[in-house]
C-alpha positions in Angstrom: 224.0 46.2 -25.9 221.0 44.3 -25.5 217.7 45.9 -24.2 215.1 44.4 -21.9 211.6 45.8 -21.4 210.6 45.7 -17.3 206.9 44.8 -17.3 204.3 45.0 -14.7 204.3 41.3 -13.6 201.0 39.8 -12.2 200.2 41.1 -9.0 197.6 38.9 -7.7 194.0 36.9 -8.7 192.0 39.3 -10.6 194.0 42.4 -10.0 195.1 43.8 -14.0 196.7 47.0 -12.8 198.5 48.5 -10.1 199.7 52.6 -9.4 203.6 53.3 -9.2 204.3 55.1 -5.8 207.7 55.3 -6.2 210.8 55.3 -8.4 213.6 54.0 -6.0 216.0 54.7 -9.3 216.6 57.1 -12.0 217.4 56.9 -15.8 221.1 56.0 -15.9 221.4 53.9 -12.8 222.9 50.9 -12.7 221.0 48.4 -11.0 222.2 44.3 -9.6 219.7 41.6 -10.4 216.8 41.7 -8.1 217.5 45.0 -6.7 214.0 47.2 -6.0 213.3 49.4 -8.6 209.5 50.5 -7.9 207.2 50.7 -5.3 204.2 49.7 -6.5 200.6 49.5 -4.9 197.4 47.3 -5.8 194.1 46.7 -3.6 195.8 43.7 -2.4 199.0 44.4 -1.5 201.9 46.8 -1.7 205.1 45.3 -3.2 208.6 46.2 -5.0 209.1 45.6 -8.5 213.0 44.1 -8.9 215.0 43.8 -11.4 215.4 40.8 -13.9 218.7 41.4 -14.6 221.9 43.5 -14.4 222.4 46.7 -16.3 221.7 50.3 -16.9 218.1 51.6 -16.7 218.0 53.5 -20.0 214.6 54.7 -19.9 211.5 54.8 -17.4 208.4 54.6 -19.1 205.8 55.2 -16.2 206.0 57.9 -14.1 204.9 57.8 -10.5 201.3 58.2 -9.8 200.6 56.6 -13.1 197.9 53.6 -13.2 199.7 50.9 -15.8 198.2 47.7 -16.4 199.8 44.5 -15.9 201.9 43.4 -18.9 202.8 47.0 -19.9 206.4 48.2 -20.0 207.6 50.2 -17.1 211.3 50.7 -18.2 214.2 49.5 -20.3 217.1 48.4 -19.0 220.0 48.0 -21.1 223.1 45.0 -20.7 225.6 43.0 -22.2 223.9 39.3 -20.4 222.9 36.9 -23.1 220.0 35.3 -21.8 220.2 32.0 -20.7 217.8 29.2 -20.9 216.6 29.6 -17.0 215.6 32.8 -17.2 214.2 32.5 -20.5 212.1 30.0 -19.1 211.6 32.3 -16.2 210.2 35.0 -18.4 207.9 32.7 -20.6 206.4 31.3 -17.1 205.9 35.7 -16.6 204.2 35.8 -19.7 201.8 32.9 -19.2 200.9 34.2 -15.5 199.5 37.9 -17.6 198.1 36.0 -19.9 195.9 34.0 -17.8 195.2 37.2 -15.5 194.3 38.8 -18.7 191.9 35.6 -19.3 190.4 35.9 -16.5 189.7 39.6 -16.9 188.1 38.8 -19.7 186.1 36.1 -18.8 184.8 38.1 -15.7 183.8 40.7 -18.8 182.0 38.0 -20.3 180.0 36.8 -17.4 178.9 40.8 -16.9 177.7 40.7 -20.3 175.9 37.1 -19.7 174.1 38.5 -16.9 173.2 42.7 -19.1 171.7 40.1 -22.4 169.8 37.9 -19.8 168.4 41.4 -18.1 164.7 42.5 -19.6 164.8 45.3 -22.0 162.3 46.9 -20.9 161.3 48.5 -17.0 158.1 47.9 -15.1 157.0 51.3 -16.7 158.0 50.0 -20.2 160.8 52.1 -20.5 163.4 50.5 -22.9 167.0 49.5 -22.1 169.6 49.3 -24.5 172.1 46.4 -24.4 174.9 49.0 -23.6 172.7 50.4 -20.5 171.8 47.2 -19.4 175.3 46.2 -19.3 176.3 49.5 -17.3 173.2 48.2 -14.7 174.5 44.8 -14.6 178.0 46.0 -13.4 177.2 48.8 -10.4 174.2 46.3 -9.9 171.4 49.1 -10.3 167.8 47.5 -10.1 165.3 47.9 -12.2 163.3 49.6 -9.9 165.9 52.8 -9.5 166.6 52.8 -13.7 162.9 53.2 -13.7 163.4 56.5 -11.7 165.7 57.8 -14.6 164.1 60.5 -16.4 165.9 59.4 -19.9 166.7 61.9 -22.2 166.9 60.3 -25.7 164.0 60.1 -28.1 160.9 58.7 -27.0 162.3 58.7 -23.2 164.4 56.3 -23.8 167.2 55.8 -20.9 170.8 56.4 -22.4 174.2 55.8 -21.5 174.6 59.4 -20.1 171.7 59.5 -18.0 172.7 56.0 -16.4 176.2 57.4 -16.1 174.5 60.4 -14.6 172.6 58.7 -11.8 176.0 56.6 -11.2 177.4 60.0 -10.6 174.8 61.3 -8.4 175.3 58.6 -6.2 179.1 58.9 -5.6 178.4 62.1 -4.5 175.7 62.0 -2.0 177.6 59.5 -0.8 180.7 62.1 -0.4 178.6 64.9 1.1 179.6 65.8 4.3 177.2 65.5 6.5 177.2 69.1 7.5 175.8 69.8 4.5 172.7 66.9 4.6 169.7 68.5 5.2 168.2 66.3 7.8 168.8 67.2 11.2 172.2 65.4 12.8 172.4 65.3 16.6 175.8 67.6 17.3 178.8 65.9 19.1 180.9 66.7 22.4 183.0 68.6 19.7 180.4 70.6 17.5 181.0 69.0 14.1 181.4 65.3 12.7 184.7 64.5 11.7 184.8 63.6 8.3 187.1 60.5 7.0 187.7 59.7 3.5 188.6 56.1 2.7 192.0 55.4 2.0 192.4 53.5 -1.6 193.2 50.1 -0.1 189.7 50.5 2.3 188.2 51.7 -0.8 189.1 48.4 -2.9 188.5 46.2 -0.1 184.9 47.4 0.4 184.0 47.0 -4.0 185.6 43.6 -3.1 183.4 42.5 0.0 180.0 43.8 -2.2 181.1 41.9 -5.1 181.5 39.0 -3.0 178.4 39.3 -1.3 176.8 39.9 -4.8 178.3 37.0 -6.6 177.8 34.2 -3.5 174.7 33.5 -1.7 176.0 33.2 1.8 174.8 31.2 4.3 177.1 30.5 7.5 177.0 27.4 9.5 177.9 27.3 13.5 179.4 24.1 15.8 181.2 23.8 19.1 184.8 22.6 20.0 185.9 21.1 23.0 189.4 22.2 22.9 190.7 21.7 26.4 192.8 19.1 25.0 195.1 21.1 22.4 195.2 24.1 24.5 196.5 22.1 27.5 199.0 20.6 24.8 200.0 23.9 23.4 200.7 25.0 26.7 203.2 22.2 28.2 204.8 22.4 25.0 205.2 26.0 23.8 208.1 27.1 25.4 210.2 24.1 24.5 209.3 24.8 20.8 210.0 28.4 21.1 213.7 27.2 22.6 214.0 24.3 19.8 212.1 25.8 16.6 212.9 29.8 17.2 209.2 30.0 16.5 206.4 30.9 18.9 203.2 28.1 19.0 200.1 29.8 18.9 196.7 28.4 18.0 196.9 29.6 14.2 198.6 27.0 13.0 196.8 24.4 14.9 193.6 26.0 13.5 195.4 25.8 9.5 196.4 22.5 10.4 193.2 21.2 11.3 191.5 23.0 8.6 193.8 21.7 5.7 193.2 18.3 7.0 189.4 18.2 6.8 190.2 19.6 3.5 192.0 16.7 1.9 188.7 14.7 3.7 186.3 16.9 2.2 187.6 18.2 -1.7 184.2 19.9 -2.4 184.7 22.6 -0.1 188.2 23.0 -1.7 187.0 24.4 -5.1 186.2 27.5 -7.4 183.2 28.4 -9.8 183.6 29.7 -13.0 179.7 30.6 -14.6 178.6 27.0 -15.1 181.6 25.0 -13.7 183.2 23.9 -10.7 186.7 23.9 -10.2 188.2 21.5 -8.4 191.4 22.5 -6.5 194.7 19.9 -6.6 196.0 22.0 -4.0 195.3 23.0 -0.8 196.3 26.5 -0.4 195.2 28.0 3.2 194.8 32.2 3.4 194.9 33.7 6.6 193.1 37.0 7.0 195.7 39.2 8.7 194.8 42.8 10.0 197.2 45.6 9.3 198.4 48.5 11.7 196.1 50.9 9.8 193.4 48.9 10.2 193.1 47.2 7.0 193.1 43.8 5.7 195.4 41.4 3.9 195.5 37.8 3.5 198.4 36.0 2.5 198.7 32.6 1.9 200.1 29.1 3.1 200.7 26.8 -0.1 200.4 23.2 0.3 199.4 23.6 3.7 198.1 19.8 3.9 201.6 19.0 3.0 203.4 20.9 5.8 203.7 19.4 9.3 202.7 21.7 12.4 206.3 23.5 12.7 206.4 23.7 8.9 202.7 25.7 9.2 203.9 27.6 12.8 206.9 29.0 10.4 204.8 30.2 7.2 202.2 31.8 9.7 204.7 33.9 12.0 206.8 34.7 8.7 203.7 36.2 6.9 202.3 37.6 9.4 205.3 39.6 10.1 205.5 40.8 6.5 202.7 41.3 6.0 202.4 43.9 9.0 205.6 45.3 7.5 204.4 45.6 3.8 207.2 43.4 2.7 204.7 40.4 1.1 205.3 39.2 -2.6 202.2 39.4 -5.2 203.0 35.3 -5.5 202.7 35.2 -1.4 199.2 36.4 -1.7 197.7 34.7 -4.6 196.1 31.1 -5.3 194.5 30.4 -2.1 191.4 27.9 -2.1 190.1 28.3 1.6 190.3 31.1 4.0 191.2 31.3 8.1 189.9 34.1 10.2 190.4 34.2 13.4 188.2 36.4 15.5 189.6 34.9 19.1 192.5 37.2 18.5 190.3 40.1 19.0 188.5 38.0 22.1 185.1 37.6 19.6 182.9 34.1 20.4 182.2 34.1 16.7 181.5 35.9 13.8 180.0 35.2 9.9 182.7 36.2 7.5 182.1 37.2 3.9 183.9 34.5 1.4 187.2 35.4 -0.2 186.1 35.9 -4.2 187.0 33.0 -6.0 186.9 30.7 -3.3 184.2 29.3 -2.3 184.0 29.0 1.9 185.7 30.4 5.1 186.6 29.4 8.2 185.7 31.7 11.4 187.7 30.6 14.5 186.5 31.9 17.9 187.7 33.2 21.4 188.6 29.8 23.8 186.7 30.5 26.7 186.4 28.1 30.3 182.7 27.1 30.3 181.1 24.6 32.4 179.9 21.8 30.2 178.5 18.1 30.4 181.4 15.3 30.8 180.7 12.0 29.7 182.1 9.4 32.2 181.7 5.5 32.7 180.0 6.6 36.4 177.5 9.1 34.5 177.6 12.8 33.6 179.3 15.1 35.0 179.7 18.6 35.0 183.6 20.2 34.4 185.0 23.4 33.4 186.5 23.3 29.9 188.1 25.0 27.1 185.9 25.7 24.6 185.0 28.0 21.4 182.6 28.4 18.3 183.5 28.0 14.7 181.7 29.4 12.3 182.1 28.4 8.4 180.6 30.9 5.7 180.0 28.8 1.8 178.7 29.9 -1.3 175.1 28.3 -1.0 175.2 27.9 -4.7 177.4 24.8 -5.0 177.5 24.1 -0.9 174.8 22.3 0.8 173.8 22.5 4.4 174.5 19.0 4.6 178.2 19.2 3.4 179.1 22.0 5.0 177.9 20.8 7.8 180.2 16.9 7.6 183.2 19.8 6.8 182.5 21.3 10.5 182.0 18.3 12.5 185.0 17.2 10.7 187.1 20.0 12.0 185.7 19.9 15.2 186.9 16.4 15.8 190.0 16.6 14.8 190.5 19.6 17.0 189.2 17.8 19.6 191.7 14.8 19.1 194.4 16.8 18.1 197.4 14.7 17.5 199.7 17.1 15.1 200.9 14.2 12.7 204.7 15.3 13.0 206.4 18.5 14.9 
């Protein structure tokens, strides 16, 4: 009988470990290629591990509860399959996709320690800083300003890695005090007390994620207008025959994608990563669209090849995901290797909005409510003034390697193909 080891598989860009939530099988069962064997839960998504092939679990080697890292082994399972090249292949692939998840851990390590050598050693006050406590302050961002309010404890004064730790710790916790027990004076509600809420862990990993994001990008968020009374009027006359036709319901989303990947394959420099020194430069256009989830969280799953897809090709990926997604049923590969974000605040009725850059990308797309306004009509008889359809986009970029000026081309680009929409095949 041959033995496999099940391994945590990579769960998503930058994500190296996940928490088990749930066994769905025991020691002894016998499980069918592919069937669920354990819930599992990261800060980006909440998936089912399945299995890689037939057999008998023989041993499960991470209970529930348990934080394992990707590429450790969760359980054995035990069969009589030879493996065959495919899956072979399939495995290796596995392997390289930890690997470079691993990598990148590693080189995000690096970068922290770049930025703790190039900090100074000392404080205004002179107080000195280790290389270990100046890379502790380089990764929970601590100026020098508050480490020079740390009454250090090692010889001479000197800061050490307790006391940082200590003020680390300090700060959790006032953050965590309920406010009935803050001494300032807190104006009572209709009910008597504040109702304190604790963030649930995907809130709680989505918030580290927007500050690190903020940290990492300068961001500086661009506005333009779209005349839009043409693709609404054009979505409308032809949603319900696509509904009957496709099984799929048109809504503006895809157009939005659509537009979006197209200005895209105009404009490759929005379409691109850093890494410390380097830009990346995307082959593919892969589209994320920021999806908000019954409990009020956030998820964004992604359309691959979205320049590739024609408009009922798009319609399909976005109603599908967005339905799983709402439903917790998204694979780690369904939410990974996006270049560009969507969000689209007209779903909530919003004009507009400046939205915080999805880590490593290096831009994103806001998409307003459509709204009839009166605006100025150009006509061979003069101006004129008609009611239209029209709405703001707003496009967030990492001022370090995105200018004004080409962020601004990007826009204007999107704006007039929105406003000429012709969808290039149905």
């Amino acid at each position: 009988m041959a033995q496999m080891h099940i391994i945590l598989p990579a769960m998503g860009e930058g994500v190296i470990e996940a928490t088990i939530n749930k066994w769905l099988v025991k020691e002894g069962s016998s499980v069918k290629e592919d069937d669920p064997l354990a819930e599992v839960a990261t800060d980006k998504v909440d998936s089912e591990i399945p299995a890689p092939s037939s057999g008998v679990i023989v041993e499960i080697k991470a209970s529930e509860g348990a934080v394992v890292k990707v590429g450790d082994v969760i359980a054995i399972l035990e069969n009589n399959a030879v493996i065959q090249p495919e899956v072979s292949e399939k495995i290796e692939k596995e392997v390289e996709r930890i690997r470079e998840t691993i990598d990148a851990d590693r080189r995000e390590k690096k970068e922290e320690l770049q930025v703790s050598r190039e900090m100074k050693s000392r404080t205004p006050s002179g107080k000195f800083l280790s290389p270990l406590v100046r890379n502790i302050a380089a990764q929970e961002g601590i100026s020098y300003s508050d480490l020079d309010k740390i009454t250090g404890t090692g010889m001479d004064g000197r800061i050490t890695r307790d006391d940082i730790l200590r003020m680390i710790d300090d700060r959790k916790k006032k953050v965590s005090v309920p406010e009935k027990q803050v001494t300032r004076e807190v104006q009572p509600e209709s009910s008597g007390k504040d109702e304190i809420i604790e963030m649930d862990r995907v809130r709680q990993l989505i918030a580290e994620h927007m500050v690190m994001s903020k940290r990492t990008s300068p961001h500086v968020t661009s506005f333009i207008d779209a005349d839009v009374t043409r693709v609404v009027n054009w979505r409308n006359s032809i949603k319900d025959k696509f509904l009957a036709t496709e099984g799929q319901k048109l809504t503006l989303t895809p157009i939005f994608i659509d537009a979006a990947a197209r200005a895209l394959h105009d404009f490759p420099m929005i379409n691109i990563s850093v890494e410390g020194n380097t830009i990346i430069k995307k082959k593919n256009i892969n589209i994320g669209m920021a999806t908000a989830l019954p409990d009020g969280n956030l998820i964004v799953p992604v359309i691959k090849n979205a320049n590739e897809k024609n408009l009922t090709g798009i319609a399909r990926a976005v109603n599908d995901l967005a339905e799983r997604a709402r439903s917790r049923k998204l694979k780690p590969d369904e939410i990974t290797g996006g270049t560009f974000t969507v969000t689209n605040f007209g779903t909530f009725n919003n004009l507009s909005g400046t939205p915080i850059i999805n880590q490593p990308q290096v831009a994103i797309l806001g998409t307003g409510a459509v709204r009839k306004m009166p605006a100025v009509i150009e006509t061979p008889d003069g101006d004129v003034i008609g009611i239209r359809q029209i709405m703001i986009l707003s496009l967030s970029y990492d001022h370090r390697v995105i200018d004004g000026a080409l962020a601004g081309r990007f826009l204007s680009k999107i704006k007039e193909i929105l406003e000429n929409y012709t969808p290039d095949q149905i």
